[in-house]
C-alpha positions in Angstrom: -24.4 -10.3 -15.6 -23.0 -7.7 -13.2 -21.4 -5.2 -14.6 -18.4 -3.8 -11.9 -16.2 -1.0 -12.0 -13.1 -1.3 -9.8 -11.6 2.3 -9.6 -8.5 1.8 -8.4 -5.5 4.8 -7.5 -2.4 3.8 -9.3 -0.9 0.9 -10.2 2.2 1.0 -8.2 2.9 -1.8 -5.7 1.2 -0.6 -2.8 -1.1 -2.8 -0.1 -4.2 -1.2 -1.9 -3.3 -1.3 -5.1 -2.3 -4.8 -4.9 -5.7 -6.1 -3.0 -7.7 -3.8 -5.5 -5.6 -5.2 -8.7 -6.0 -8.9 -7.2 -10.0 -8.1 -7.0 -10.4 -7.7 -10.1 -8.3 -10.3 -11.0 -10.4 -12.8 -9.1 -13.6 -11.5 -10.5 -12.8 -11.4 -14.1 -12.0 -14.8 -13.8 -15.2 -16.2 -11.9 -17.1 -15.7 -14.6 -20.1 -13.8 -12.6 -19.7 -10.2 -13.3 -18.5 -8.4 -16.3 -15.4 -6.6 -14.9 -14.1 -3.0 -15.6 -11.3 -0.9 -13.9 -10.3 2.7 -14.1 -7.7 4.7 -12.2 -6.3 7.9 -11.5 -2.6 7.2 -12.2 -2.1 5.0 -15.0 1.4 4.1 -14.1 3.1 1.3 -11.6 4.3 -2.1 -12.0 1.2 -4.2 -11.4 -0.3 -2.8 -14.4 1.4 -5.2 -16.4 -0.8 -7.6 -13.9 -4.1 -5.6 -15.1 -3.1 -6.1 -18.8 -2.8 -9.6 -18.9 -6.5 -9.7 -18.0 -7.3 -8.6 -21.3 -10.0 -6.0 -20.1 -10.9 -3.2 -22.2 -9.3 0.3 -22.1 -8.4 1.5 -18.7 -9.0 5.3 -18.5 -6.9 7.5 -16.2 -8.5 10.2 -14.5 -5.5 12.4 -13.3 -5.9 14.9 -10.4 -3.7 17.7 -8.9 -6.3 18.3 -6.0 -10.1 17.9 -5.2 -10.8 21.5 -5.3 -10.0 23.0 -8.7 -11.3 22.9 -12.6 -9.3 19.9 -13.1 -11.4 18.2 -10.5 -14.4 18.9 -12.2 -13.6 17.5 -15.7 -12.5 14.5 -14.5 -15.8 13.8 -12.0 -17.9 14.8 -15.8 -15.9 12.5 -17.9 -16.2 9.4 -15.2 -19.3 10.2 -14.5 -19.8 9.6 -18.2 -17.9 7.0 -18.5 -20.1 5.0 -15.4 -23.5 6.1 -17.4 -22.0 5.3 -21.1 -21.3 1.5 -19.5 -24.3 1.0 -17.7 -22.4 0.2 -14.7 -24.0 -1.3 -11.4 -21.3 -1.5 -8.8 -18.4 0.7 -8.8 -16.2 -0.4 -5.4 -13.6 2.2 -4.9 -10.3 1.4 -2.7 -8.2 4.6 -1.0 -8.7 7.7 -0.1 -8.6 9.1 -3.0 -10.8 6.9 -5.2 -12.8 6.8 -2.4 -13.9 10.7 -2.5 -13.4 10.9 -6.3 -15.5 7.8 -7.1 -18.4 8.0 -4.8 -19.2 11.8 -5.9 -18.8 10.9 -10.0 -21.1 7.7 -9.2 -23.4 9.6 -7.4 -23.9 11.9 -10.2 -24.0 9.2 -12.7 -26.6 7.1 -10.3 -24.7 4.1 -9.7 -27.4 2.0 -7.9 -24.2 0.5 -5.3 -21.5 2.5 -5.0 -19.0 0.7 -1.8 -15.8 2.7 -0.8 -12.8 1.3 1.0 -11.0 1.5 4.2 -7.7 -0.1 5.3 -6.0 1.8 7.7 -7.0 3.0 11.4 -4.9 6.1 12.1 -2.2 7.9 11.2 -2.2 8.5 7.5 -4.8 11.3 7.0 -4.7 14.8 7.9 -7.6 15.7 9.9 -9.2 18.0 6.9 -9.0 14.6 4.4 -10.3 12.5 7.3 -13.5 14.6 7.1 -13.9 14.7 3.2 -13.5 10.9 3.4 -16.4 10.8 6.4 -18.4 13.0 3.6 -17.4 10.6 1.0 -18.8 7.6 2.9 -22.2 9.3 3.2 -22.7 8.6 -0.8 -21.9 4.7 -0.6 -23.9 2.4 0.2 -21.3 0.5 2.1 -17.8 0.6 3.3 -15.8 -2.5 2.7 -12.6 -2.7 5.8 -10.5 -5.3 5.9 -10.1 -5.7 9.7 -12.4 -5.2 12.5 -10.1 -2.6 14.0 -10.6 -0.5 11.2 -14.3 -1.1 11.4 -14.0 0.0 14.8 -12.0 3.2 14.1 -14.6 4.1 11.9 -17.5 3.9 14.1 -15.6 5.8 16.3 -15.5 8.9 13.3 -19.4 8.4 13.4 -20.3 6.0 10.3 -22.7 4.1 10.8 -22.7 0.3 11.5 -24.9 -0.9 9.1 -22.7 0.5 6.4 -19.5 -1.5 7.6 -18.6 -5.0 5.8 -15.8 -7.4 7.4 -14.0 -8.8 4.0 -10.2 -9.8 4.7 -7.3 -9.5 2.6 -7.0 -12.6 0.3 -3.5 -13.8 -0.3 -2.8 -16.0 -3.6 -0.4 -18.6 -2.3 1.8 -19.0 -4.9 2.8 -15.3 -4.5 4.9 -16.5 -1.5 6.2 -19.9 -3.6 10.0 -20.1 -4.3 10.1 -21.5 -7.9 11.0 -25.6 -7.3 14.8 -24.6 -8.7 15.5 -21.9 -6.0 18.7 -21.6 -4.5 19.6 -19.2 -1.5 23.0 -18.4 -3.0 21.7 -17.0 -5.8 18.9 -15.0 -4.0 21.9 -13.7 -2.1 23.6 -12.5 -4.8 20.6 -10.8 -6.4 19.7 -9.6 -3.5 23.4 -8.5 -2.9 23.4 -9.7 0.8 26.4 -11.1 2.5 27.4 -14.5 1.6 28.5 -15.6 4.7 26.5 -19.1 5.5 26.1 -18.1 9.3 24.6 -15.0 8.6 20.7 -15.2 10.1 18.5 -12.6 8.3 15.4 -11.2 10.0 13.3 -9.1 7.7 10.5 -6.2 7.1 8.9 -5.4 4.2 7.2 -1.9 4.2 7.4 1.1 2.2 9.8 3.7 2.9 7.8 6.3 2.4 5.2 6.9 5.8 6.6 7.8 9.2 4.2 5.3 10.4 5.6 2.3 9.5 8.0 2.9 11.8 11.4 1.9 10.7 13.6 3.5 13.8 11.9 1.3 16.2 12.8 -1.8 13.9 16.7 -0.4 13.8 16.7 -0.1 17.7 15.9 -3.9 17.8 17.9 -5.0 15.4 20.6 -3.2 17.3 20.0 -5.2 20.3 19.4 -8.2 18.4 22.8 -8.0 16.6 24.4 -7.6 20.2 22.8 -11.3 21.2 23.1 -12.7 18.4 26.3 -11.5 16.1 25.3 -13.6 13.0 22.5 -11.6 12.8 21.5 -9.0 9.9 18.2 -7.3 9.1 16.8 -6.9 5.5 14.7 -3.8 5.0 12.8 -4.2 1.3 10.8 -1.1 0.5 11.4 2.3 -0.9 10.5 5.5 -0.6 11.9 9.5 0.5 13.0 7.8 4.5 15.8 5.8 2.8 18.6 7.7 3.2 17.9 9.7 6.9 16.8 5.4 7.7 20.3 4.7 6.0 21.7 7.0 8.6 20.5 6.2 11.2 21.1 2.4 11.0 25.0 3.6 10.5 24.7 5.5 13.6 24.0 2.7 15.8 26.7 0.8 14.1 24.7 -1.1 11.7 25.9 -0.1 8.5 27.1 -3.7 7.7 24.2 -5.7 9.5 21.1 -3.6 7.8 20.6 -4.2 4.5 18.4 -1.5 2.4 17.2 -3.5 -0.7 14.5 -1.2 -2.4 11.3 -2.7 -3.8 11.3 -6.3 -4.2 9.4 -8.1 -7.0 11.0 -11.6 -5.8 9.3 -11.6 -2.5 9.0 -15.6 -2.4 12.9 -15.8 -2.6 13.5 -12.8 -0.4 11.4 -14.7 2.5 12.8 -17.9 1.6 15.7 -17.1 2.7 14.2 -14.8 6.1 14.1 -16.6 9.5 11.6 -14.3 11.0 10.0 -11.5 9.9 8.9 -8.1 11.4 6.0 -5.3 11.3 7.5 -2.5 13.5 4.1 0.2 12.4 2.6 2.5 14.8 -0.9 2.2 12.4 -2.2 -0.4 10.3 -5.3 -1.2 9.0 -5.0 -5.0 7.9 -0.6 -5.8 6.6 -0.6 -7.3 3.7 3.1 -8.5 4.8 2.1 -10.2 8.0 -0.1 -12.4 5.7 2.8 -13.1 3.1 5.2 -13.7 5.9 2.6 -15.9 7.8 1.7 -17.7 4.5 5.7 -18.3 3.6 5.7 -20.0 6.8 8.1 -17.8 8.6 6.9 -16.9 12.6 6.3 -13.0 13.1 6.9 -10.2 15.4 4.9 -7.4 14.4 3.7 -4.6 16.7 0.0 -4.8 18.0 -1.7 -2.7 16.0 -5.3 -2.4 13.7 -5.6 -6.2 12.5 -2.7 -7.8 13.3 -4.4 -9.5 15.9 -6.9 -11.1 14.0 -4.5 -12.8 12.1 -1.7 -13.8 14.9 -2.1 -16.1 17.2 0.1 -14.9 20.1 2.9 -17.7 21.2 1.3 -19.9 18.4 2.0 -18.1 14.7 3.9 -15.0 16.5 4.1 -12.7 19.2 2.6 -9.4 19.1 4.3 -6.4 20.8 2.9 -2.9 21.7 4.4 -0.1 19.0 7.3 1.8 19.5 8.2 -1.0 22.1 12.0 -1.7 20.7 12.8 -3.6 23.9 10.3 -6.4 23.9 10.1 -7.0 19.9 14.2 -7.7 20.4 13.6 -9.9 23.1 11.0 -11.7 20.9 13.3 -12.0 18.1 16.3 -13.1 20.0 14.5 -16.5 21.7 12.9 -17.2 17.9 16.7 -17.1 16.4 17.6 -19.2 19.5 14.9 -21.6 19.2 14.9 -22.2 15.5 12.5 -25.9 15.9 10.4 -23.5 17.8 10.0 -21.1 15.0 9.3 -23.5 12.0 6.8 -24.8 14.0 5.4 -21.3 14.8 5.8 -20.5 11.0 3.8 -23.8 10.0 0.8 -22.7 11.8 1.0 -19.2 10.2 1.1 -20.7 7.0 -2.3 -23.0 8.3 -4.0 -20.2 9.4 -3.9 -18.2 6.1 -4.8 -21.2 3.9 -8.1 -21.5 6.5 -8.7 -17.9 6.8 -7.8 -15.5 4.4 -8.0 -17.3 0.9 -8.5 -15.4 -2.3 -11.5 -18.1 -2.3 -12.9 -16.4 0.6 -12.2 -13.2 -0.5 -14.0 -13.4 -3.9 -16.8 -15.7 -2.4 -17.2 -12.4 0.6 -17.2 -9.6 -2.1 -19.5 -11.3 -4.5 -22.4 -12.0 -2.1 -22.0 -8.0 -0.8 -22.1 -7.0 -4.3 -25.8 -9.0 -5.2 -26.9 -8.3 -1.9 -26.8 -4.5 -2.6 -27.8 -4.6 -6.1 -31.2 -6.9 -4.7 -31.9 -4.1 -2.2 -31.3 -1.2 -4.8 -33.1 -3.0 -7.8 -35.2 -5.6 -6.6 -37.5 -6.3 -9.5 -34.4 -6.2 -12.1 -32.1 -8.4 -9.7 -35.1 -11.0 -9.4 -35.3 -10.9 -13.4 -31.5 -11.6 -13.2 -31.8 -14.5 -11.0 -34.6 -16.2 -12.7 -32.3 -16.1 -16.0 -29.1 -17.1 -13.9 -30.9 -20.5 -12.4 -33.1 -21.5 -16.0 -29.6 -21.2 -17.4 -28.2 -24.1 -15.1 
């Protein structure tokens, strides 16, 4: 049996974490690889997800920068810790587990060591873009979860036959309202307004990066509001842009239309009660949210950027608009509010096309089949051995 390390940053709710907590998730529970995970911040609310797993210890290596003793300790205790277990794949997930895991597996001789990208541009200085490029030299591949990113990086000069295609897998029931909901009482705990013609059109993105582009979302919502009065706009996320974001929505009189709700762990009920939903990001690797909006079967407007075109069908499960482009995404969302038959139908496609297309089924299936295939090519002899046991056994 494979044993895997999944070395994953933090457990906070992030896209990456999540994907990377789901992961390991999906492959405890197939049965076909003995599953580990590490991190480098033992703290977050989806930790409570790895936990009920019941995996052994999960040992935090904590860093303050790449470049000092700390560093060093922590790359000879994982590198350790990846000899002491005997492990065969380690599959790494950001930036920084990226850089940290492929040199401590490297040193430990991890035959398959894959690294992780899920963004294009936008969210890497230029001096951690080239420590990443020097990163991706040590793995044997580089998992993206869009072709745009895969693009991007053969742009930065990596070579294509490191690159594997494996989407984002989206658990449906994540995106279930529990067979009791009610949308007053998501109002209420949501604290929205109560008012039965209010429409709401929602975002869900962190706070915390410039490039998720929040002011171009306000600026629509602004003209939106003017179309269509009954109109407000939920913004769930958190991070340092809250309050200038809070500001500037109040500037352009929205302070009772836009309605800053922090992270939400109820995002079923918080789309349930969404009539279309928004990416406004300049960058993107592969949103997570488009797929939970698609799969809650709710139509999207989300700006054209890394994979969102792989996943929305223009006209049929959305529209896509170019970033930055405030003007067109309104006028998107002002003939979806208009032509509500229109947009359930648009949203029931959405929901058909993740189902088809970006399963957790797929996702595991993908990853599993990259694993042995690396493993064969790295250890032939031993993986034969392997297989031999695997098919007397059934």
């Amino acid at each position: 049996m494979l044993n895997v390390l999944q070395l994953i940053p933090s457990f906070h709710q992030g896209g990456s974490e999540r994907q990377a907590v789901q992961l390991a998730r999906l492959l405890n529970e197939s049965g076909r690889c003995r599953v580990s995970v590490a991190c480098l911040e033992r703290d977050g609310v989806l930790l409570d997800d790895i936990s009920r797993l019941g995996l052994d210890e999960i040992p935090e290596y904590p860093l303050t920068s790449f470049y000092d003793l700390n560093a060093m300790k922590q790359l000879r205790r994982f590198a350790a810790h990846l000899r002491e277990r005997e492990i065969d794949v380690i599959h790494t997930h950001d930036f920084y587990s990226n850089v940290f895991g492929m040199v401590a597996a490297t040193r430990a001789r991890v035959p398959v060591r894959i690294a992780s990208k899920r963004e294009t541009s936008g969210m890497r200085t230029s001096a951690q873009k080239f420590v990443e490029l020097q990163a991706y030299r040590l793995a044997h591949a580089i998992v993206v979860n869009s072709e745009a990113v895969g693009a991007q990086l053969l742009k930065d000069g990596v070579r294509s036959s490191k690159l594997v295609t494996i989407y984002n897998g989206l658990e449906m029931s994540r995106v279930a309202p529990p067979t009791d909901w009610k949308r007053d009482e998501t109002i209420i705990a949501l604290n929205l307004p109560r008012e039965e013609t209010r429409r709401f059109v929602t975002i869900v993105a962190n706070l915390r990066h410039e490039v998720k582009d929040h002011p171009t979302f306000l600026r629509a919502a602004k003209r939106v509001h003017e179309a269509v009065p009954e109109s407000a706009f939920i913004l769930a996320g958190e991070g340092g842009l809250t309050d200038s974001l809070r500001a500037l929505a109040a500037e352009m009189g929205l302070e009772r239309d836009a309605f800053f709700i922090g992270r939400c762990q109820h995002i079923a009920e918080l789309l349930a009660v969404s009539e279309v939903c928004v990416l406004s990001s300049k960058a993107e690797g592969f949103s997570n949210s488009i797929l939970e909006y698609m799969a809650a079967a709710r139509p999207v407007v989300v700006t054209d950027v890394g994979g969102a075109r792989e996943a929305v069908a223009e006209g049929e499960t959305g529209y896509l608009v170019e970033a930055g482009d405030d003007e067109t995404m309104a006028a998107r969302l002002i003939s979806l509010l208009n032509e509500p038959e229109r947009a359930r139908l648009m949203g029931e496609q959405g929901r058909r096309t993740v189902e088809q297309k970006f399963s957790c089924a797929a996702q595991l299936t993908n990853t599993l089949s990259l694993y042995q295939k690396l493993l064969a090519e790295a250890r032939p002899a031993t993986f034969q051995a392997m297989e031999d046991v695997h098919h007397k056994g059934a």
